[in-house]
C-alpha positions in Angstrom: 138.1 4.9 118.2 141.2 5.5 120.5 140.6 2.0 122.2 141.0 -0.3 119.6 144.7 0.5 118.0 144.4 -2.0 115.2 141.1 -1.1 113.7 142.0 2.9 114.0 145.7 2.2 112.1 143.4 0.4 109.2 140.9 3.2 108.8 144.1 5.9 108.7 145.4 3.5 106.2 142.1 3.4 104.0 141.5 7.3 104.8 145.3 8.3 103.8 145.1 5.8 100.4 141.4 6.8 99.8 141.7 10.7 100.5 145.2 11.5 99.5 145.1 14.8 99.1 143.2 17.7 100.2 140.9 17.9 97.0 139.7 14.7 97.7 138.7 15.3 101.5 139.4 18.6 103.1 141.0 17.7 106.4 143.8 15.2 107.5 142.4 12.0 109.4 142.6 13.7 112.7 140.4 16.3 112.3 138.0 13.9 109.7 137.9 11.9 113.3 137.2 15.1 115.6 135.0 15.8 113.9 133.4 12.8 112.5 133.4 13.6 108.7 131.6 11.3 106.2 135.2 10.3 104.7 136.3 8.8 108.2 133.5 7.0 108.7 133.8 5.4 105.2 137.5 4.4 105.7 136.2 3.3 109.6 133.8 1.0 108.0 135.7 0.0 105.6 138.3 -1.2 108.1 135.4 -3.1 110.4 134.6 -4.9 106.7 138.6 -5.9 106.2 138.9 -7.4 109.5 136.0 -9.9 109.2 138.1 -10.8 105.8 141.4 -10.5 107.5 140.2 -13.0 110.4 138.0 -15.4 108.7 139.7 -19.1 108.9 143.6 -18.4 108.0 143.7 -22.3 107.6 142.0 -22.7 104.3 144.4 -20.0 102.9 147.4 -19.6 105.0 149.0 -16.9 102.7 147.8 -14.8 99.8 151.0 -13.1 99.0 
């Protein structure tokens, strides 16, 4: 996922808040993306789920926080 910047910083987020430590998933979120573990492509798809959210029609609710 090297070419889209945005959606890869989302799944580190969701990975990193997800996974925190090593109990929880066994490697860091470069190697779970080497290698393609089951816990980075959770926190991928999770990320391709936000942005719909994230993007959907900012003029019916300009601001949540």
């Amino acid at each position: 996922m090297q070419h889209d910047l945005c959606l890869r910083a989302a799944a580190r987020a969701i990975y990193d808040a997800c996974f925190p430590t090593e109990e929880l998933a066994p490697v860091g979120f470069d190697d779970a993306e080497r290698y393609g573990t089951i816990h980075y492509r959770r926190a991928v798809e999770a990320a391709q789920k936000a942005r719909m959210h994230l993007q959907y029609d900012r003029e019916m609710q300009p601001s949540l926080f």
